[in-house]
C-alpha positions in Angstrom: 0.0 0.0 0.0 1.7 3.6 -1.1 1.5 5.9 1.5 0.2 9.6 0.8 3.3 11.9 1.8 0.9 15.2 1.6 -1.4 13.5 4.7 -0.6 15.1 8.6 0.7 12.2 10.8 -1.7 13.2 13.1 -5.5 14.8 13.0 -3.7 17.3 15.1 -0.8 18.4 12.9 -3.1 20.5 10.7 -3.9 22.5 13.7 -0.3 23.1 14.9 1.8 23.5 11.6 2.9 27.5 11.4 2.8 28.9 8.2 5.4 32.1 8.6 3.4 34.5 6.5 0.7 34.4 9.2 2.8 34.7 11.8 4.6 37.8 10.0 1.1 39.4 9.3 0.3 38.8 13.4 3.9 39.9 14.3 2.8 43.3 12.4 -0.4 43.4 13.8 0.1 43.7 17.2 3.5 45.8 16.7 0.8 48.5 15.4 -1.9 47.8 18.0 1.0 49.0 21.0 2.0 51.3 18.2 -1.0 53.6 18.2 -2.0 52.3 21.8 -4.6 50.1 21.0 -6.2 47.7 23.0 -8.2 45.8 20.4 -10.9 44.3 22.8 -11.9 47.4 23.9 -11.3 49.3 20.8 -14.5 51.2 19.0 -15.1 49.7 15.4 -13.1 52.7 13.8 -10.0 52.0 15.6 -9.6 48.3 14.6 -10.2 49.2 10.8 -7.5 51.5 11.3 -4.9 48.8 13.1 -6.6 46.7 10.2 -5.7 48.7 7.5 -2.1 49.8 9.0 -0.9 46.5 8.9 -2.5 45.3 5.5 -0.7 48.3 4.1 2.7 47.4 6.2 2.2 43.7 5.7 1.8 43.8 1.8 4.7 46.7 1.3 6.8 44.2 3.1 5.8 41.6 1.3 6.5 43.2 -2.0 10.0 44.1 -1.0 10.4 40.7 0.3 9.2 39.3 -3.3 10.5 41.7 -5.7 7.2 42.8 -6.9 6.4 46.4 -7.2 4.8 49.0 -5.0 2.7 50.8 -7.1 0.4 47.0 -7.2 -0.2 47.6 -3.7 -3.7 49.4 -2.8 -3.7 52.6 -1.0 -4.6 52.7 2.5 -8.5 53.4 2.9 -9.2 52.9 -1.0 -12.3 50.6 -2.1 
């Protein structure tokens, strides 16, 4: 019987693999929430789209630099 190399050993090894472009999105999330002194439990609905939209902007200019890929494909903070 072949075994399938892309199944988790365990049911539980889905649930604690850590995918790094996660953790460097959440790294930069809660750099900005001490940042701008925000408590994001007890923030109003304004503030966390601002921490949201901080670190999307951060995250994906990082990203891009990290990649190669240019800028100017990133959208601009607080544009539909």
């Amino acid at each position: 019987m072949d075994k399938n190399t892309s199944r988790p050993v365990s049911d539980a090894e889905w649930y604690c693999r850590r995918d790094p472009e996660e953790e460097r999105f959440y790294t930069l999330f809660f750099r900005m929430c001490r940042k701008y002194d925000v408590h994001w439990a007890s923030a109003t609905p304004k503030e966390q789209a601002f921490i949201e939209e901080v670190t999307r902007v951060t995250y994906e200019r990082d990203r891009a630099q990290r990649l190669g890929t240019p800028l100017s494909e990133i959208r601009p903070s607080f544009a539909s």
